[in-house]
TORKOL-4160 file (C-alpha; in steps of 0.2 Angstrom, whole numbers, padded with zeros to 4 digits, m for minus):
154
<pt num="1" X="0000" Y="0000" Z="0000"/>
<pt num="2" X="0013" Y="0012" Z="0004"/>
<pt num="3" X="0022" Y="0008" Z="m0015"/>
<pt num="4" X="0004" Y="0018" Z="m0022"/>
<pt num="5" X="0002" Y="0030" Z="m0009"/>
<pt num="6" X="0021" Y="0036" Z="m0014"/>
<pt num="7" X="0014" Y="0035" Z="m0033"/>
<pt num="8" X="0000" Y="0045" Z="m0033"/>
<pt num="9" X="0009" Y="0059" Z="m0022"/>
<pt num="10" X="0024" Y="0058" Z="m0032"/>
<pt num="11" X="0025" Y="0056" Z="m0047"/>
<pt num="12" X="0019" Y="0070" Z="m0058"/>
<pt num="13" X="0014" Y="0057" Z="m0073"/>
<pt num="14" X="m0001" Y="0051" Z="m0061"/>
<pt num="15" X="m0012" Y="0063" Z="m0069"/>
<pt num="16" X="m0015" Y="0075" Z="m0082"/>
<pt num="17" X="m0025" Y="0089" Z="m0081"/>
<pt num="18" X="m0031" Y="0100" Z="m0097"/>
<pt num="19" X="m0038" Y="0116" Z="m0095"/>
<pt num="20" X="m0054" Y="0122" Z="m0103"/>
<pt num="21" X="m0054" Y="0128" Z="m0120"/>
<pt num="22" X="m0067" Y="0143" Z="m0117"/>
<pt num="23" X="m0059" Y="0150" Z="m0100"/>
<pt num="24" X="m0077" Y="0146" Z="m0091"/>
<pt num="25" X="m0070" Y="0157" Z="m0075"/>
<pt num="26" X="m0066" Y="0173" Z="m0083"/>
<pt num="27" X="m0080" Y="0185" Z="m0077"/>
<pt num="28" X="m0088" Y="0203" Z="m0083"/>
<pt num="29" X="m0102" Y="0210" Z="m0071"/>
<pt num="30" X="m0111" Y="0226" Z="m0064"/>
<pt num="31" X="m0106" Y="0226" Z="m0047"/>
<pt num="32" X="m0119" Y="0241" Z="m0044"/>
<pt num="33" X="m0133" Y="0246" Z="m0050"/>
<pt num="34" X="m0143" Y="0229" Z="m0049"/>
<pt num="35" X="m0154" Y="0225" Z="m0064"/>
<pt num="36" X="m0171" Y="0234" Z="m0063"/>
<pt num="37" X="m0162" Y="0247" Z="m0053"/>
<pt num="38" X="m0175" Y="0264" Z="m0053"/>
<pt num="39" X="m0170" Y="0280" Z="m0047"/>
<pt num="40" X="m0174" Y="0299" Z="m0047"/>
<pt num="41" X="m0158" Y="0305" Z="m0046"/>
<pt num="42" X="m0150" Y="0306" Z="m0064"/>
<pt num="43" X="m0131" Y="0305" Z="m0056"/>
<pt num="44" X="m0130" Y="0286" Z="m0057"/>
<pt num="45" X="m0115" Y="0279" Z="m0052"/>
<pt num="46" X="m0109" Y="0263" Z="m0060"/>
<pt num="47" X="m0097" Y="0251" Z="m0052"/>
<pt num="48" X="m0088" Y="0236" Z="m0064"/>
<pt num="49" X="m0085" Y="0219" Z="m0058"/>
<pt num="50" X="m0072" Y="0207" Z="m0064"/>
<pt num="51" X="m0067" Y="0188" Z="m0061"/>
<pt num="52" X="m0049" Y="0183" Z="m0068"/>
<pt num="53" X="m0047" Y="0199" Z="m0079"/>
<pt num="54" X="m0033" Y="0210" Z="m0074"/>
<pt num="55" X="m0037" Y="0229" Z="m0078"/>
<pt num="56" X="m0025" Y="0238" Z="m0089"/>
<pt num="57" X="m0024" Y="0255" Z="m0097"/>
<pt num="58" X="m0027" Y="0257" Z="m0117"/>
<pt num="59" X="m0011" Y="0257" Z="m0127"/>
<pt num="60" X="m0002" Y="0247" Z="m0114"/>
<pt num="61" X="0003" Y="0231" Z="m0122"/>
<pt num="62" X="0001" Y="0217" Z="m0106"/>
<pt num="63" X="0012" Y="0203" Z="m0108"/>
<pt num="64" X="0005" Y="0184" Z="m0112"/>
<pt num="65" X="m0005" Y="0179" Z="m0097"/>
<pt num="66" X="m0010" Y="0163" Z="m0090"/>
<pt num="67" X="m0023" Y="0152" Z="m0101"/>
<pt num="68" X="m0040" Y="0159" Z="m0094"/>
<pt num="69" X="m0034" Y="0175" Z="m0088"/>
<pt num="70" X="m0033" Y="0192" Z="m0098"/>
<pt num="71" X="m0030" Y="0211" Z="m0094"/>
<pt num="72" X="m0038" Y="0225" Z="m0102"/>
<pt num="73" X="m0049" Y="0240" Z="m0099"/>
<pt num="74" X="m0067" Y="0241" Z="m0097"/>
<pt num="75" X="m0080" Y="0250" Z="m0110"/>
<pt num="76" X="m0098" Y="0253" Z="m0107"/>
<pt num="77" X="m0112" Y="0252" Z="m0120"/>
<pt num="78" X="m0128" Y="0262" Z="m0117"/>
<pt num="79" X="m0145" Y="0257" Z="m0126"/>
<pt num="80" X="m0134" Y="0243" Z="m0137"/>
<pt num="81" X="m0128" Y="0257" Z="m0148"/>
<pt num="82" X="m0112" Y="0245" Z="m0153"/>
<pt num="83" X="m0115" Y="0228" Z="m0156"/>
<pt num="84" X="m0099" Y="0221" Z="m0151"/>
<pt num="85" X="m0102" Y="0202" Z="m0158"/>
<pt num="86" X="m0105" Y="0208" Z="m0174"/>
<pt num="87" X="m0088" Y="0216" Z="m0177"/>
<pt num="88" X="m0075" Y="0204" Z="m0173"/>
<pt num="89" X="m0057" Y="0210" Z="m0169"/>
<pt num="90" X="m0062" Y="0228" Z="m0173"/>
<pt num="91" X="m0058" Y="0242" Z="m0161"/>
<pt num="92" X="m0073" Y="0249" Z="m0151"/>
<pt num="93" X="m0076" Y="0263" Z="m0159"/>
<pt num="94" X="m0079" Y="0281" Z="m0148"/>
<pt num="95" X="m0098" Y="0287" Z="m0148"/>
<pt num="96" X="m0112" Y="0296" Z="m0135"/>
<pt num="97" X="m0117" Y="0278" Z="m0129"/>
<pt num="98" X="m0101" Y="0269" Z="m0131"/>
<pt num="99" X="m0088" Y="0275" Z="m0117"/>
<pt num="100" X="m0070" Y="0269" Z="m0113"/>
<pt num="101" X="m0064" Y="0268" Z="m0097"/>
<pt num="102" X="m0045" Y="0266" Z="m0106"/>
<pt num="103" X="m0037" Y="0276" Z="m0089"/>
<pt num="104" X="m0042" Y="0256" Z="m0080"/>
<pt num="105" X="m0056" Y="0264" Z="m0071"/>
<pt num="106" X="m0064" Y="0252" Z="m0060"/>
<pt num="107" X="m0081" Y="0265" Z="m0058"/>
<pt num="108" X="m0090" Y="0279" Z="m0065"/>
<pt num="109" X="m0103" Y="0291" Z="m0063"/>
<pt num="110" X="m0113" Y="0295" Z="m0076"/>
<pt num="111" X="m0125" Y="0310" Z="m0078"/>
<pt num="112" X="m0143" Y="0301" Z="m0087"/>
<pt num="113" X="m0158" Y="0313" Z="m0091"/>
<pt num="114" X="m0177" Y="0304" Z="m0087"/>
<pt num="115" X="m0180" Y="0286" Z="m0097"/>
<pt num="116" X="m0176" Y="0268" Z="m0097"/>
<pt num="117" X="m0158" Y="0263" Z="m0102"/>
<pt num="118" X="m0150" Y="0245" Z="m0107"/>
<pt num="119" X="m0131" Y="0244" Z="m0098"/>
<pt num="120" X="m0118" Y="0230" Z="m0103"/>
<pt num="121" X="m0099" Y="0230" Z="m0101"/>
<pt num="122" X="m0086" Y="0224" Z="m0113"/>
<pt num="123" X="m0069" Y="0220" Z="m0109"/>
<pt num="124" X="m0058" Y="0228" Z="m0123"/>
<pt num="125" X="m0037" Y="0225" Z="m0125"/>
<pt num="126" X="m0026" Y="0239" Z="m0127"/>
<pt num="127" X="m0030" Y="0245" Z="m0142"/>
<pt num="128" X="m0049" Y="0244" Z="m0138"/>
<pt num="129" X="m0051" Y="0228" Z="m0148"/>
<pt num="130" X="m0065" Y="0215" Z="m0138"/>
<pt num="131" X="m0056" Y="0200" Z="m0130"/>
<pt num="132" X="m0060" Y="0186" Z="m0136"/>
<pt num="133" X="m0067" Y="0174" Z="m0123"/>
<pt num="134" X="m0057" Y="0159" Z="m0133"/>
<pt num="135" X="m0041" Y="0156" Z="m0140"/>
<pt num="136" X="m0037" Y="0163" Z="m0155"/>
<pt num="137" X="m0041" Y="0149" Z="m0166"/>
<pt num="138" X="m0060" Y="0145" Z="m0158"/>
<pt num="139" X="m0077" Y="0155" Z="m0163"/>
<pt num="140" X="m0074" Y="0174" Z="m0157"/>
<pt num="141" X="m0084" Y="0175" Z="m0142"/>
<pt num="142" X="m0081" Y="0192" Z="m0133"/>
<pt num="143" X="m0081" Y="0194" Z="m0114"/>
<pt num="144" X="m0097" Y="0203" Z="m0112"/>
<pt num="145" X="m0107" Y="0207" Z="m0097"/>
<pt num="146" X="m0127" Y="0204" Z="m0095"/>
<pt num="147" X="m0136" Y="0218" Z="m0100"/>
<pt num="148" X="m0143" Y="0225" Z="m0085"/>
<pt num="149" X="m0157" Y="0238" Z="m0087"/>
<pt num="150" X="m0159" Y="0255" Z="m0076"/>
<pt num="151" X="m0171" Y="0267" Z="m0076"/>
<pt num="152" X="m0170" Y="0287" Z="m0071"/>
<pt num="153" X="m0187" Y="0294" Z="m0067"/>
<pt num="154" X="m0192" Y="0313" Z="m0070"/>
């Protein structure tokens, strides 16, 4: 009994473990305001969450990190004015409702006159580009947050 006790503590050949192919752990989320969120303040202050994503500037190149985890800055995309699946490996382009947070800001407020609005984040690289949730050579599925919906009352 001892001879496979020593094996399986051992010897690094006793198993082999693979990592997943679409990085399952890495996380994009509103940590405030909750969906459904209603408010008569128009100063709304947004607060990003993150699980396995480092956050990093724009233009400042990050080197290779560990399968499943990726660094970049965040960009937030109000009333689903950029469709972000829909341009793969395109830089987010600047607009009213698409801001960059390319400074690695973690929070924002923003300043919303009366109505409903559709919040979701993307996770961009440095040169604004989305990350793809896959390696390279897999279907481009960009880290996206849910979209959460807020609204601002008069």
């Amino acid at each position: 009994m001892k001879h496979i006790i020593y094996f399986l503590f051992v010897s690094p050949l006793a198993f082999s473990f693979e990592s997943s192919d679409n990085c399952d752990d890495i996380e994009l989320f509103f940590l405030s305001p909750q969906d459904g969120f209603v408010s008569e303040n128009q100063k709304l202050k947004v607060e990003f969450g993150t699980k396995n994503i480092n956050i990093s500037p724009a233009g400042v190149v990050v080197e290779k990190q560990e399968n499943c985890k990726v660094s970049g800055h965040h960009h937030l995309i109000i009333n689903n004015a950029y469709e972000v699946k829909s341009f793969e490996n395109q830089p987010i382009p600047y607009g009213a409702n698409i801001l960059h947070f390319g400074g690695g800001q973690k929070e924002a407020e923003l300043s919303l006159p009366p109505g409903k609005y559709s919040l979701q984040l993307v996770i961009g690289d440095y040169e604004h580009k989305p990350i793809n949730r896959n390696r390279s050579d897999q279907k481009y599925n960009p880290i996206l947050s849910e979209t959460i919906n807020v609204e601002i009352l008069p």
